[in-house]
C-alpha positions in Angstrom: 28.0 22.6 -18.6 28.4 20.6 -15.5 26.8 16.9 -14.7 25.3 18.6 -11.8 23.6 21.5 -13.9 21.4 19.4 -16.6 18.3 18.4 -15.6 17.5 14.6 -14.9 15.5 13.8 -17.9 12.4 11.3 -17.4 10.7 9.6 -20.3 6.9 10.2 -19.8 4.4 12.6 -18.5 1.9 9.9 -17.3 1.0 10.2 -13.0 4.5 8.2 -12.6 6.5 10.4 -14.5 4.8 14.1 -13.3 5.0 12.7 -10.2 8.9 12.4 -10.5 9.6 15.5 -11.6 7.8 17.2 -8.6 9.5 15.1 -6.4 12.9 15.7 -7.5 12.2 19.7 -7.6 10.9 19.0 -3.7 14.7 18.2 -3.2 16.0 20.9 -5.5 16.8 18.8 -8.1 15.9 20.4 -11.6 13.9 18.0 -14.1 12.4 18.2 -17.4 10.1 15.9 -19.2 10.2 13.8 -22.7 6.7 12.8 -23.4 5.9 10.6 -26.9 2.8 12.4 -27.3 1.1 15.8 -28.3 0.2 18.5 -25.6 -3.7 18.2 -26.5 -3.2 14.1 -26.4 -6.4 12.1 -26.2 -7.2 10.8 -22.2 -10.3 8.9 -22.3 -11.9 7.0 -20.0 -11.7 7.3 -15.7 -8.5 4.6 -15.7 -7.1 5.4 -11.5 -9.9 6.4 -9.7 -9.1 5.6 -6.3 -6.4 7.1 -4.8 -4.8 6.2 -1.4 -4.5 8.3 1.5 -0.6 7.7 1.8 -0.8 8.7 -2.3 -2.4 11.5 -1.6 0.1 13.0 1.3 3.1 11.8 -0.4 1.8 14.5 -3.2 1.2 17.0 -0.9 4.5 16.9 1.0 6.3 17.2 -3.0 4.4 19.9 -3.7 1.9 21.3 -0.8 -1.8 21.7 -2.3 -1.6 19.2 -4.6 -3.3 16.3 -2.7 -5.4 18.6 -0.2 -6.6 19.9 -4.0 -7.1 15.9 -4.9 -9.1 15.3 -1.7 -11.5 18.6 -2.9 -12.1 17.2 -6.4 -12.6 13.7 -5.4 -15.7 12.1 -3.5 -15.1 9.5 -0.5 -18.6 6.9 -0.9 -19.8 5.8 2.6 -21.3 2.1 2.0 -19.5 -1.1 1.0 -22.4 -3.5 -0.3 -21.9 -6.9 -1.9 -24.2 -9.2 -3.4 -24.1 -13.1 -3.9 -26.6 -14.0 -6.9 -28.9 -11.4 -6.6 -29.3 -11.8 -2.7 -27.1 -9.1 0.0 -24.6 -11.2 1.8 -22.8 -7.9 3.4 -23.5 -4.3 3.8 -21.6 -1.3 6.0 -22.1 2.2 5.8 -19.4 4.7 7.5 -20.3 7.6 9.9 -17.0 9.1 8.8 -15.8 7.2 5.8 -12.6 9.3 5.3 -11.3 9.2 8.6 -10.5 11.7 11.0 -7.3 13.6 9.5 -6.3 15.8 7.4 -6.2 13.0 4.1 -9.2 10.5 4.1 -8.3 7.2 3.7 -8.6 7.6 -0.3 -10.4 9.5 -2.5 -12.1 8.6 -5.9 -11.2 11.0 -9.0 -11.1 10.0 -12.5 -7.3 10.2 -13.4 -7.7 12.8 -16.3 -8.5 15.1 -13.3 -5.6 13.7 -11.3 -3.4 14.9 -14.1 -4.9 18.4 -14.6 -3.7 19.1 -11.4 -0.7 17.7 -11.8 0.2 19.7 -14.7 -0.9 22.6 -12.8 2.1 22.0 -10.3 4.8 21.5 -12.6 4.1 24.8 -14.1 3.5 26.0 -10.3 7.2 24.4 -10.0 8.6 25.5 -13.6 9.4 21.6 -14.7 9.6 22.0 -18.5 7.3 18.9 -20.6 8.5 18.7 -23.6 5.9 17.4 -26.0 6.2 15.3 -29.4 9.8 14.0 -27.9 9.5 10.5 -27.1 12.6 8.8 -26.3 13.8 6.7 -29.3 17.7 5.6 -28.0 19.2 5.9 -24.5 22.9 4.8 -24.3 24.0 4.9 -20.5 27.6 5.6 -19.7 29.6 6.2 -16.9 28.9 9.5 -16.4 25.6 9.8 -17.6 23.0 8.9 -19.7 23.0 10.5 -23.8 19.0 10.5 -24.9 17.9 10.9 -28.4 14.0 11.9 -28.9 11.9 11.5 -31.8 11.9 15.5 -32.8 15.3 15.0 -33.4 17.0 16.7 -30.4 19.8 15.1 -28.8 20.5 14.9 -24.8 22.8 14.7 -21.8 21.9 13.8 -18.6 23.0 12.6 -15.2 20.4 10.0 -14.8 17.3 9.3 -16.5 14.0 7.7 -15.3 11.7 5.8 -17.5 8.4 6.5 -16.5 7.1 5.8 -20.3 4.6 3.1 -19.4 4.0 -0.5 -20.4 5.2 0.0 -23.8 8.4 1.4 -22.2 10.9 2.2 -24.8 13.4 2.9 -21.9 13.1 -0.4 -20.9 14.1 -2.0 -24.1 16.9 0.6 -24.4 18.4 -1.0 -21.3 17.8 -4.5 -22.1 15.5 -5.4 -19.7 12.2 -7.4 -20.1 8.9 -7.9 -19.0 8.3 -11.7 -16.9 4.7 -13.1 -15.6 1.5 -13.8 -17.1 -2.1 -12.2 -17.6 -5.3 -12.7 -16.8 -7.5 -16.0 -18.4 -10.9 -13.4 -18.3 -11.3 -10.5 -20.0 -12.9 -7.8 -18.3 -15.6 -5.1 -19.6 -14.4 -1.8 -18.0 -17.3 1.5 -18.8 -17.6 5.2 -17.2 -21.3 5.8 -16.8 -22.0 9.5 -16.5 -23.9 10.6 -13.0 -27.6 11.4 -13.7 -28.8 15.4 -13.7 -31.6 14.4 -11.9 -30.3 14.2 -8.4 -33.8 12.4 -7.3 -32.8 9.2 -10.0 -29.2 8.7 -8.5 -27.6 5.6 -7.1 -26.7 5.9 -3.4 -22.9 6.5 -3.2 -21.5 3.0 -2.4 -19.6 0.5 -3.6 -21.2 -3.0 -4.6 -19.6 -6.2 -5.9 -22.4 -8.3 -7.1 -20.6 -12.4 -7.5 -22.7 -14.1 -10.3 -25.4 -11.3 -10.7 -28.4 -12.5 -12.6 -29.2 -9.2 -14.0 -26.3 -9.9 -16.3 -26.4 -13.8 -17.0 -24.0 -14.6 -13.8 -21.5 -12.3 -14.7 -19.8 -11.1 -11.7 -19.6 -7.0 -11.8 -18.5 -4.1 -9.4 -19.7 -0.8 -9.4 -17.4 2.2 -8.0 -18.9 6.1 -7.7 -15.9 8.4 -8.4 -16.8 12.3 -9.2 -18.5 12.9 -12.0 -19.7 9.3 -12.4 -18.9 5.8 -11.7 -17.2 2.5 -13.3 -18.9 -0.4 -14.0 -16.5 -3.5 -14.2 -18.0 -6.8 -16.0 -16.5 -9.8 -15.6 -16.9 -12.0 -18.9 -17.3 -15.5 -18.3 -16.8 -18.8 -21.0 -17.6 -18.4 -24.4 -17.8 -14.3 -24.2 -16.4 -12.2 -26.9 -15.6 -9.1 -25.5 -15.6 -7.5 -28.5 -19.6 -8.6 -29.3 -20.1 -7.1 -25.4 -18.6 -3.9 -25.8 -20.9 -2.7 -28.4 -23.3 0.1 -27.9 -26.4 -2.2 -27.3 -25.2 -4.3 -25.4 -23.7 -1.9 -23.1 -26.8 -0.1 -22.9 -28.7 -3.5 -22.0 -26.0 -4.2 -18.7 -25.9 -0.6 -17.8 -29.8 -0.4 -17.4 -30.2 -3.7 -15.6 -27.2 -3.4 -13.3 -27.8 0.4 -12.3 -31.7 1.2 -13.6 -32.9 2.5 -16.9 -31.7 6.3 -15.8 -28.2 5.3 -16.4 -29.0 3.3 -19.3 -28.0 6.2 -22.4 -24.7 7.8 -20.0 -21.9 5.2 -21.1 -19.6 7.1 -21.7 -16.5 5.1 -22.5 -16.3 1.3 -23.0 -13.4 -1.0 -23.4 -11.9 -4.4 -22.6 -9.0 -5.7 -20.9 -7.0 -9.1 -20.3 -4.8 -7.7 -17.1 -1.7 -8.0 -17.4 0.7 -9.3 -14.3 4.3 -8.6 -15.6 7.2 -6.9 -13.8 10.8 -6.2 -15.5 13.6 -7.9 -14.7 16.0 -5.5 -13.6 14.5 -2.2 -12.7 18.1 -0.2 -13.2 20.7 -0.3 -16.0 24.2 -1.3 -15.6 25.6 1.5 -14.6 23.2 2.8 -12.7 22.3 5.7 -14.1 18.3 4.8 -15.4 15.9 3.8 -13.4 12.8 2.2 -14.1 9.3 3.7 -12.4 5.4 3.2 -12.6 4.2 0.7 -15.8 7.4 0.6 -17.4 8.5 -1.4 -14.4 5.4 -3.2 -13.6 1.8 -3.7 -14.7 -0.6 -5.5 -12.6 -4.2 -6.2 -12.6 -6.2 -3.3 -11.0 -7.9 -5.5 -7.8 -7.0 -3.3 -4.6 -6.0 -0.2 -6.4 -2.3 -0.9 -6.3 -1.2 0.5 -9.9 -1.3 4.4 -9.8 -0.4 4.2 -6.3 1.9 2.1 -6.5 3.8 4.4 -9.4 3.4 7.1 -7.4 5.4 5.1 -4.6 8.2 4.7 -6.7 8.0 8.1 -8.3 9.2 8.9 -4.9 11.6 6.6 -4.1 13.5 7.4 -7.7 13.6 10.8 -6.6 14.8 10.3 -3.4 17.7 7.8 -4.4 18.5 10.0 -7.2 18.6 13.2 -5.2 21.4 11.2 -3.4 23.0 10.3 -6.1 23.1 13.7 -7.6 25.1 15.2 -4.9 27.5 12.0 -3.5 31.3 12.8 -4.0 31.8 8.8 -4.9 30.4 7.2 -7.8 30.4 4.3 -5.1 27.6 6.3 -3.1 25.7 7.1 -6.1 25.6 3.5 -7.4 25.0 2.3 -3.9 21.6 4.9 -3.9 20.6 3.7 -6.9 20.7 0.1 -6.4 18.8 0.3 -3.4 15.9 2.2 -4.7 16.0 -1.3 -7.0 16.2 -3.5 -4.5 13.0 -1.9 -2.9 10.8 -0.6 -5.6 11.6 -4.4 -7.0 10.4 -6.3 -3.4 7.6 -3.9 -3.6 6.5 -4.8 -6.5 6.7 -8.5 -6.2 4.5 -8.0 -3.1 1.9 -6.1 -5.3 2.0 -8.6 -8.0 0.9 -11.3 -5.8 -1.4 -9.2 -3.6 -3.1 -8.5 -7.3 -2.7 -12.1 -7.8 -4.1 -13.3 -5.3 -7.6 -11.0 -6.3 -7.2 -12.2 -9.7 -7.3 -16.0 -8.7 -9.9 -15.6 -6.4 -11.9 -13.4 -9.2 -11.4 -16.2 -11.9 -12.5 -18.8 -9.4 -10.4 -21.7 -11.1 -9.0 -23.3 -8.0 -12.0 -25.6 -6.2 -11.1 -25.2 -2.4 -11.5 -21.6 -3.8 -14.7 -22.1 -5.7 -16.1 -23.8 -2.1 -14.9 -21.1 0.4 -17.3 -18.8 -1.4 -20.1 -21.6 -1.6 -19.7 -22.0 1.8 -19.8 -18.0 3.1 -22.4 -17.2 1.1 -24.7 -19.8 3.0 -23.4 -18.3 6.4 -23.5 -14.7 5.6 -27.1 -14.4 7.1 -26.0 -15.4 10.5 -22.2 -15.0 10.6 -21.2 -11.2 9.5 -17.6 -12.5 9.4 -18.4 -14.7 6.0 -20.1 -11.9 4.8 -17.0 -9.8 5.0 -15.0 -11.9 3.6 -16.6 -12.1 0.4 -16.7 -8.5 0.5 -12.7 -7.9 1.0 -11.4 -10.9 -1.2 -12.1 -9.4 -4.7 -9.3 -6.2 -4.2 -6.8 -8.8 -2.8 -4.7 -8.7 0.9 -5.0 -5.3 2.9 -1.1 -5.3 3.8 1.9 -3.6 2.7 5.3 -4.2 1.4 7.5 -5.7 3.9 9.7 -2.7 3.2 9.7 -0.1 6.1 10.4 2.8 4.4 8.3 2.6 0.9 4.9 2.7 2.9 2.2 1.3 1.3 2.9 0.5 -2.2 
């Protein structure tokens, strides 16, 4: 069989890695997938809700319907609220939240529907997932990449992408490592099931409460998404996460945050210290794996730049390995390759510190920090501008990677 006949292999059938494999067969490149787990694998809890508008057409263009399908099952809140200590310091509501084209400007999904549709297109697409095979040894030559999978089967390909998360086992196969830090706070992350009774629901909007009362001075955010909403906690000194987590206690925030009708739908709890880590080479030697998605990078979730961003380098893997695939020169290919590293790595050093830069402000550590907020929060009244600004500086910078041609992630 010829190099040019086997099917680049990727290593996980998370968003990054299905998002991959539909990319590549948008370029008539064939694919198949190695996932760890089984087929009827446990998904629990929302995780990416909010998906960005340039997310959402760089999935339609790889496989048309996809993100117009995304955009039907996902729900686009109006209102952007925020509170300071119990008191509104900002409010705006949208005539036309999503915009006036074809994609809105996001959409908010819980990913376990993201990935039923997904699925749905790689069997529209005939990409094979093979389940129960997770990658145990990768040795990368010249002239491809030999795979070995925990079912026992043994594999040849021309490249392979780990897209196997943060746990990556493709990224220890090639040697590289994680470098950075996480977060000081833990955070309380829930689903809260909608109401039945459409009369007892919350108002579709958005609110980041800083220091709410309701919950001892925790700070908290609340995000609708279809089906439900999250309900982010931040813990503060002398928490255990654990002790807040439990059923009771849960039930207690829930009620006083979003009213007793909400108080019995938790529907998933857990807690995180974010991680800010990115590996530090995003290729192998000889060029033939690539890192994508969590295996490359994890950051904390403030301004939505995790899925999203995996999804931006789902496309730029394929693209550089669609290149690669066909170039008459192992110089060309290796030249393709290393660019998509050189990008996905400047991108993701841009995310890092835009996610940084939320984190910091969120753990409120630095004192110039600590009086910038003082400070708006007495102005907010009479100065919508201070208002705003404690409004945007929880999800980080607004910009994009000074890359031109990854877009916004």
């Amino acid at each position: 069989m010829r190099d040019t006949d086997q099917p680049v292999l990727i290593a996980g059938a998370g968003p990054t890695g299905m998002a991959t494999a539909l990319a590549l067969h948008a370029r008539g490149v064939p694919a198949a997938i190695l996932e760890a787990d089984s087929a009827d694998r446990d998904r629990s809890g929302s995780r990416a809700i909010y998906v960005h508008g340039s997310t959402l057409r760089t999935l339609e263009r790889n496989h048309p319907g996809l993100g117009t399908d995304l955009v039907g099952e996902g729900l686009v809140w109006p209102t952007r609220r925020t509170c300071w200590r119990g008191k509104e310091v900002f409010s705006r509501t949208y005539d036309d939240p999503g915009g006036d084209g074809k994609f809105p400007h996001f959409t908010s999904v819980p990913q376990v529907r993201t990935e039923a549709y997904m699925h749905e297109a790689l069997d529209e697409a005939g990409v094979e997932v093979h389940w129960d095979a997770g990658v145990e040894r990768v040795e990368s030559r010249e002239d491809g990449v030999h795979v070995e999978t925990a079912d026992g089967r043994e594999w040849e390909t021309p490249y392979l992408v780990g897209a196997d998360g943060g746990g990556s086992t493709v990224r220890s196969e090639i040697g590289a490592e994680f470098e950075g830090d996480q977060s000081e706070n833990s955070f309380i992350i829930a689903d809260v099931d909608e109401v039945e009774d459409e009369d007892d629901r919350l108002p579709l909007e958005r609110l980041f409460h800083y220091d709410d009362p309701r919950v001892g001075g925790r700070n908290v955010m609340l995000v609708p998404f279809t089906g439900g909403w999250r309900l982010d906690i931040q813990c503060i000194e002398g928490d255990d996460p654990d002790e807040l987590c439990t059923e009771e206690n849960m039930r207690e925030f829930t009620g006083a945050v979003m009213g007793e009708q909400y108080a019995d739908s938790v529907s998933w709890v857990s807690s995180y210290k974010f991680l800010q880590v990115m590996a530090d080479r995003f290729v192998d030697e000889r060029r033939r794996v690539l890192l994508a998605g969590e295996a490359a990078h994890l950051l904390a979730p403030f301004g939505a730049r995790g899925m999203n961003s995996c999804v931006a380098d789902a496309d730029e893997a394929a693209s550089a390995i669609a290149v690669a695939y066909r170039a008459r020169t192992d110089a060309v290919a290796r030249d393709e390759v290393e660019l998509y590293a050189a990008r996905r790595e400047k991108a993701a050093e841009f995310n890092l510190e835009a996610a940084g830069q939320a984190l910091e402000y969120l753990q409120g550590d630095n004192p110039a920090t600590v009086l910038r907020k003082e400070a708006a929060a007495s102005l907010a009244d009479h100065f919508e501008p201070a208002g705003e600004y404690l409004d945007d500086a929880p999800y980080g910078p607004h910009d994009s990677p000074p890359i031109v041609s990854t877009g916004n992630y």
